[in-house]
C-alpha positions as CSV (number, residue, x, y, z in Angstrom):
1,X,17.1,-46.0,120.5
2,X,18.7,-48.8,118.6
3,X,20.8,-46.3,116.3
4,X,23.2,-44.4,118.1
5,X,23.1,-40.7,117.6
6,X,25.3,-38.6,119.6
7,X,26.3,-34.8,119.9
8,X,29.4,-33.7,120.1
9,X,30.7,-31.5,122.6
10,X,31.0,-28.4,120.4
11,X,27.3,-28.1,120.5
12,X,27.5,-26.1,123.7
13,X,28.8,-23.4,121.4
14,X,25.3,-22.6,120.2
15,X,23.1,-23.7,123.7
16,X,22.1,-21.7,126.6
17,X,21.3,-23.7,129.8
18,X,17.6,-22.8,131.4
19,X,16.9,-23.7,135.4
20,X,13.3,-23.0,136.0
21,X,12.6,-22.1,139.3
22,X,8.3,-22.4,140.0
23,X,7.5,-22.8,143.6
24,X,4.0,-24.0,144.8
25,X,2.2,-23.5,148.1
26,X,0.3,-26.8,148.4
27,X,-2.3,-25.0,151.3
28,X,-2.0,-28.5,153.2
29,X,-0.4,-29.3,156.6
30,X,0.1,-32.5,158.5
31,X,-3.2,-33.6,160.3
32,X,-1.8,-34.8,163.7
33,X,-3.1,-36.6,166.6
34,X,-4.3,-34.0,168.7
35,X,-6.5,-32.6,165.7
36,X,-8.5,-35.6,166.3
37,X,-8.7,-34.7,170.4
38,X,-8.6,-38.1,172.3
39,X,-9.3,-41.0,169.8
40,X,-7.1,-44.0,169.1
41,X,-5.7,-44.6,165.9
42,X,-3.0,-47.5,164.7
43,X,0.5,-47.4,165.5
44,X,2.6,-44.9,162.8
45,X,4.4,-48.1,161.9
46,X,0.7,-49.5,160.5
47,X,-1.1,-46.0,159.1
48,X,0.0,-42.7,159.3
49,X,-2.3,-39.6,159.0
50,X,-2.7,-37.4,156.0
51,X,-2.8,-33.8,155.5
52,X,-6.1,-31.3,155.6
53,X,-6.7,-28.3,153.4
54,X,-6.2,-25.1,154.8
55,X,-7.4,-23.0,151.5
56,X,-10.0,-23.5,148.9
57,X,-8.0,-25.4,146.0
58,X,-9.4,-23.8,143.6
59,X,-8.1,-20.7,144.3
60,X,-4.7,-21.8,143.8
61,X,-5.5,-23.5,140.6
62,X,-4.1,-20.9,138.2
63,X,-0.4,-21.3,139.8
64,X,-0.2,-25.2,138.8
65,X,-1.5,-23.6,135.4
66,X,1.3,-21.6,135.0
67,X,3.8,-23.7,135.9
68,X,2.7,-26.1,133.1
69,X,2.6,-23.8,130.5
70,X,6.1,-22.3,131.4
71,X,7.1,-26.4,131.6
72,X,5.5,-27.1,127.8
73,X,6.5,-23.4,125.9
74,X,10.3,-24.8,127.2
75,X,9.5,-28.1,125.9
76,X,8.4,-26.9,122.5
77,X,12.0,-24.6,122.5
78,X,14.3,-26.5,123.9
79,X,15.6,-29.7,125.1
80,X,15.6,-31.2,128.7
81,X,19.2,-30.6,130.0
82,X,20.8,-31.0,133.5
83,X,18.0,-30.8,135.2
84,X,16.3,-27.8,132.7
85,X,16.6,-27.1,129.1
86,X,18.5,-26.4,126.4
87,X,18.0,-24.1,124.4
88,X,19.0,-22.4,121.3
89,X,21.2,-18.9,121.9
90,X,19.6,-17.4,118.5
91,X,16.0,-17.7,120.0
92,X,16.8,-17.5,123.9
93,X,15.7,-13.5,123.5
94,X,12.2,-14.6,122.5
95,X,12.0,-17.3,124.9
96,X,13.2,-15.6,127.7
97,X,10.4,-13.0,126.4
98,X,8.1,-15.7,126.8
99,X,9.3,-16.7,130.3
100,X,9.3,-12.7,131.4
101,X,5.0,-12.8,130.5
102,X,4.6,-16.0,132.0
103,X,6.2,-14.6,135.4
104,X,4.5,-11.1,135.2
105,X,0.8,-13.2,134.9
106,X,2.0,-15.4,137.6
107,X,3.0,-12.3,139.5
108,X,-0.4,-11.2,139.0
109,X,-2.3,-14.1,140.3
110,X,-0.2,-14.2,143.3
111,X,-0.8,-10.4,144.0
112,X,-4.7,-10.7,144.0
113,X,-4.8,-13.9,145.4
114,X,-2.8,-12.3,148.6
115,X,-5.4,-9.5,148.7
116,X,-8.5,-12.1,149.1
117,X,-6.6,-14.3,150.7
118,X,-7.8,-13.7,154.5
119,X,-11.3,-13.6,152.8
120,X,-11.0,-16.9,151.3
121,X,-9.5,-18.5,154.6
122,X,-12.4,-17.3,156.9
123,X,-14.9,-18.7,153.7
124,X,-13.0,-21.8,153.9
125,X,-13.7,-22.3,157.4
126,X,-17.5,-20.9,157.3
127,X,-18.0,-23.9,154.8
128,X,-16.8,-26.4,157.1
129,X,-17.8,-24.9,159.9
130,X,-18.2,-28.6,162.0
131,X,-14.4,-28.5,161.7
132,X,-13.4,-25.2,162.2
133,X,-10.9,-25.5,164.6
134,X,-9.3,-28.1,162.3
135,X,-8.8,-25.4,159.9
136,X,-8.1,-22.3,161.9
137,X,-5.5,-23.7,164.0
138,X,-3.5,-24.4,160.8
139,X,-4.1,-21.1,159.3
140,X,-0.7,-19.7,158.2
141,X,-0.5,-15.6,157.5
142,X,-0.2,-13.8,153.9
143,X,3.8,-13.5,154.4
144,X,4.1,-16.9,154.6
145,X,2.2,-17.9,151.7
146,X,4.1,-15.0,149.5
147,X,7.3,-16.7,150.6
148,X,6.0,-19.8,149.3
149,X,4.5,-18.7,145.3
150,X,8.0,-18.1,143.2
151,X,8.4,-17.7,139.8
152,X,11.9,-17.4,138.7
153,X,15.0,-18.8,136.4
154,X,18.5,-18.8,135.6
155,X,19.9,-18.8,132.0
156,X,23.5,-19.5,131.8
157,X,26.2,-20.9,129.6
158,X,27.6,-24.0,129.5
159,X,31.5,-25.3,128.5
160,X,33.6,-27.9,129.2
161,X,36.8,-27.0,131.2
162,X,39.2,-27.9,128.3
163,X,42.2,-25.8,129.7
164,X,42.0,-27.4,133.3
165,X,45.4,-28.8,134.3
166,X,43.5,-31.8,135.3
167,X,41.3,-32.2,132.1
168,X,41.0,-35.9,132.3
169,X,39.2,-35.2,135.4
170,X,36.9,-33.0,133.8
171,X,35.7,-35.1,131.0
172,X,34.9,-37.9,133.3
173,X,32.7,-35.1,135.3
174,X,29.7,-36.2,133.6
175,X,29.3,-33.2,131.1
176,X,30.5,-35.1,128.1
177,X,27.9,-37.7,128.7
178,X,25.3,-35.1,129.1
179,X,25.8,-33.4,125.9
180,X,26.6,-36.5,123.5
181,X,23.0,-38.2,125.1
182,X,21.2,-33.9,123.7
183,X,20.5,-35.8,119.7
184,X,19.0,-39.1,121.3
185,X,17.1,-36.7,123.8
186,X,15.9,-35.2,121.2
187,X,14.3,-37.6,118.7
188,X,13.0,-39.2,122.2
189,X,11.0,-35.8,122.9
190,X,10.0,-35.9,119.3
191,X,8.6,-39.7,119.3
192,X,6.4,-38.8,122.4
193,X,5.1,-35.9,120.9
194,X,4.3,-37.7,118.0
195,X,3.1,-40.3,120.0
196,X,0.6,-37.4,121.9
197,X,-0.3,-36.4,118.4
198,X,-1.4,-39.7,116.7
199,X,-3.6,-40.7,119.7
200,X,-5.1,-37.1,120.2
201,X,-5.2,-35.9,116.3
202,X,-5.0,-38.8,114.1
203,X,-5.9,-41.9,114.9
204,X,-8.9,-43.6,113.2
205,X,-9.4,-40.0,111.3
206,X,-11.3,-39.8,107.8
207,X,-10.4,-36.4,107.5
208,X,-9.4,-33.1,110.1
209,X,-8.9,-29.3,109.8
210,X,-5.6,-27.5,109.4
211,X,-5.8,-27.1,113.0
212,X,-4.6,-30.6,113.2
213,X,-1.6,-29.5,111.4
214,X,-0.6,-27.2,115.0
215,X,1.4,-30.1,116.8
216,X,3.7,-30.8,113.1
217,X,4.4,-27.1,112.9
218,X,5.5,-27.4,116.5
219,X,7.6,-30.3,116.0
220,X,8.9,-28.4,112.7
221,X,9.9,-25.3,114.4
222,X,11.6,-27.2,117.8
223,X,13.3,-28.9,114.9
224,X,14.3,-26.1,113.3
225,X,16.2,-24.0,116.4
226,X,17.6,-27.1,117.1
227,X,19.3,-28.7,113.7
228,X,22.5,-28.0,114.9
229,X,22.6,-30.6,117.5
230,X,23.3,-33.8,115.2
231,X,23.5,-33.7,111.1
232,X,19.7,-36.5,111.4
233,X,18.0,-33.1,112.2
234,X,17.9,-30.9,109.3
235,X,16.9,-33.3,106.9
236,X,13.4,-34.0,109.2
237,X,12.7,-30.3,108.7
238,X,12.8,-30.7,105.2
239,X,10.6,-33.4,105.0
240,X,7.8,-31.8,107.5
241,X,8.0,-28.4,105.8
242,X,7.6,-30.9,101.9
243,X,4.2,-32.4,103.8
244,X,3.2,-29.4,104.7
245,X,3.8,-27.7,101.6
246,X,2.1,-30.4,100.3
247,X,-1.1,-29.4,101.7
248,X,-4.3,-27.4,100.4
249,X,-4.2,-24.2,102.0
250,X,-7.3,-24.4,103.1
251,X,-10.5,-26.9,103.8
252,X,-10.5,-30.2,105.0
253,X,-7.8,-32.3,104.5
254,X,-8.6,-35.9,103.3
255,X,-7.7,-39.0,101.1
256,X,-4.1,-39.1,100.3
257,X,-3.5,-36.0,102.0
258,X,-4.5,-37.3,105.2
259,X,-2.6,-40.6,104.6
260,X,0.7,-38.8,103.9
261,X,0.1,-37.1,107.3
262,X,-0.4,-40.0,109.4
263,X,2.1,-42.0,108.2
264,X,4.1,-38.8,108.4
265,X,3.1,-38.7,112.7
266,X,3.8,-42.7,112.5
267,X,7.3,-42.1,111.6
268,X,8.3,-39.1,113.7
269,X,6.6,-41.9,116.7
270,X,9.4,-44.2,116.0
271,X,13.1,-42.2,116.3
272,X,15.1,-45.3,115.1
273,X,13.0,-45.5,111.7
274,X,12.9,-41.7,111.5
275,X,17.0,-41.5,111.9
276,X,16.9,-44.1,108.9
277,X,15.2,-41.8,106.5
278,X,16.4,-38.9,107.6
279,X,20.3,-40.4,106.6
280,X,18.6,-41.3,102.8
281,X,17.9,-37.5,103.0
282,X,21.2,-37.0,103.6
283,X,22.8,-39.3,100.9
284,X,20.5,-37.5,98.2
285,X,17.4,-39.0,98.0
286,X,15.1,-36.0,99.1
287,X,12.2,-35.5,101.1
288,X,9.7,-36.3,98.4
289,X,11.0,-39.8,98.2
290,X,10.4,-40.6,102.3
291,X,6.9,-39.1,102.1
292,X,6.1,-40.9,98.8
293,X,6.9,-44.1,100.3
294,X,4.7,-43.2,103.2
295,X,2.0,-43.4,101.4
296,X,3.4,-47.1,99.7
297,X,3.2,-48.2,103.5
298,X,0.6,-50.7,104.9
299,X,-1.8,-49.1,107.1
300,X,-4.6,-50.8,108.7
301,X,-8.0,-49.7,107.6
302,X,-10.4,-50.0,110.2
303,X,-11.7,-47.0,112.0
304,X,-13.5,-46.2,115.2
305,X,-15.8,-44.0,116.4
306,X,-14.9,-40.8,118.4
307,X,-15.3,-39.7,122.0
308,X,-14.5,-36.6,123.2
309,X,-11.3,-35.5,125.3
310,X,-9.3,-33.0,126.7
311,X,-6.0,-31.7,125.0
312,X,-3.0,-31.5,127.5
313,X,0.4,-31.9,127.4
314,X,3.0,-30.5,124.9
315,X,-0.1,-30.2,122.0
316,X,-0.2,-26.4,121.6
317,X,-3.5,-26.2,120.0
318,X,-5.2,-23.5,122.0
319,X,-6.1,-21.5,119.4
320,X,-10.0,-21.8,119.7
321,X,-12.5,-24.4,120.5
322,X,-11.7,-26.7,118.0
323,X,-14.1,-30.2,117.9
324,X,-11.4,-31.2,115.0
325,X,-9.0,-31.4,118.4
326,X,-11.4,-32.2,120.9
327,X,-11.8,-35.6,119.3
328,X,-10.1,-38.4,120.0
329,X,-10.6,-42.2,118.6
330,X,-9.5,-45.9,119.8
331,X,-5.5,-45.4,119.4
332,X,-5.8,-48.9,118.4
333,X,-8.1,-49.0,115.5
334,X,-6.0,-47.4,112.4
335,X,-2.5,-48.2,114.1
336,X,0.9,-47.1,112.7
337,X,2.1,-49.8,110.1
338,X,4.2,-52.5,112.7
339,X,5.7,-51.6,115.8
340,X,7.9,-49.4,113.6
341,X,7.3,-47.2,110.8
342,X,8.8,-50.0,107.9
343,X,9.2,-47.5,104.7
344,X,9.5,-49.6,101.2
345,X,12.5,-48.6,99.9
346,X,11.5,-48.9,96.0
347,X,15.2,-50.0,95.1
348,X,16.6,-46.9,96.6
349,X,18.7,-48.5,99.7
């Protein structure tokens, strides 16, 4: 980020730190030697062996699913942050709300998996019987495995040691650099968002639902719990709640509609250009003006076809089977205006 943008300390007054704790059992062990009986295989300084299954995989699917979710819900809240996330104090109730149904579910899955779970082992090795032994002298007992499925976090407050008689010693502890580095985190998480968004959403589009219009409310309301965490922030609220105001409230959304949208996503892509606008905001020109000039903005016209795809990551679109967001065309073929988002300035600045 070529603008600098930095937080200052006092921030931490209106944070909560978030540790998420989500531990895994892989169902693998080390394949050794005498798994293989009396064969020879290349020095460990050439190959070394690999691991073997000891479960189905697909039983343990839904934990790696859960872990994910937990991962993106924090990501749409918060802001990664020594190792978590922070997160706003006014909304931690809800998230942590969130986090508590996320645990219960996982809780859940890990209880009735435990009840099958000498069923499924014995399945496991009926389906490859030829290497039975393989399998069952790996085998590791239900204890074990509930030792090994956690779901579990810690939310605590962070402040810097102002009153320590060495306080010198505490700024250069690292904290400081932590927290002024929270604004440029930010707009980072945004730009790859919006990145996620124009290649999964809007590229090459003629026209899309309003369900394409879930990833900009999810930027607008991370945006929102967050605007306290460097003056740039607000004012990109206010212009993603003018485009979406914008909008007709219902059918699909085309034409200059559709334009204003995509430069919209273009922008939010590049958090240099973005922090530009945002600052005429800021000096009085209004939202209005940045998303009018979005629409004064060379964009390529050339189009491709589509080809289906699966939604992942931070896109939180899983409300229905959508083919408006099961769509996805050449990223390439109706690119964002220039490697940045270059906004005519009609006189203004």
């Amino acid at each position: 980020m070529d603008t600098p943008i930095l937080s200052d300390i006092r921030v931490l007054d209106n944070l909560l730190a978030v540790n998420l704790n989500i531990t895994l059992w892989s169902a693998r062990k080390k394949l050794t030697l005498e798994d293989f009986g009396h064969v020879d295989l290349p020095p460990e300084d050439l190959a070394t062996l690999g691991s073997k299954r000891i479960a189905p995989p697909e039983s343990l699917r839904i934990f790696g699913t859960l872990k994910a979710r937990a991962f993106n819900f924090l990501d749409r809240h918060g802001i990664r942050f020594l190792g978590g996330w922070a997160i706003p104090e006014d909304k931690a109730t809800d998230i942590i709300q969130e986090l508590c149904a996320l645990r219960d579910e996982f809780a859940a899955q890990k209880e009735a998996f435990l009840a099958e779970y000498d069923a499924l082992i014995q399945a496991w090795i009926a389906k490859h019987a030829d290497w039975a032994n393989l399998i069952a002298n790996s085998t590791v007992g239900s204890d074990y495995v509930r030792a090994r499925l956690g779901f579990s976090w810690q939310l605590y407050k962070v402040a810097p040691l102002m009153a320590h008689p060495d306080a010198e010693t505490m700024v250069e502890s690292g904290l400081y650099e932590e927290v002024e580095g929270l604004a440029g985190t930010l707009f980072t998480e945004i730009a790859k968002f919006a990145d996620e968004t124009w290649r999964k959403v809007y590229a090459g589009k003629t026209e899309v639902t309003h369900k394409a219009l879930s990833p900009l409310r999810t930027m607008y309301h991370k945006l929102m719990g967050l605007t306290f965490v460097e003056p740039h922030v607000a004012p990109v609220t206010e212009i993603l709640q003018m485009a979406l105001s914008r909008l007709p409230k219902k059918g699909t959304i085309v034409g200059t509609d559709l334009l204003m949208l995509q430069g919209l996503v273009c922008l939010l892509r590049d958090p240099d250009a973005l922090i530009e606008h945002s600052q005429q905001v800021i000096e009085g020109y209004g939202p209005a003006t940045v998303l009018d000039s979005i629409l004064r903005a060379p964009m390529a016209p050339t189009f491709a076809e589509h080809g289906p795809v699966e939604i992942t990551g931070l896109l939180d679109v899983d409300e229905g089977d959508d083919p408006e967001l099961a769509e996805i065309t050449d990223p390439t073929a109706r690119p964002c205006p220039g490697p940045r988002v270059q906004i005519p300035s009609m006189g203004l600045w």
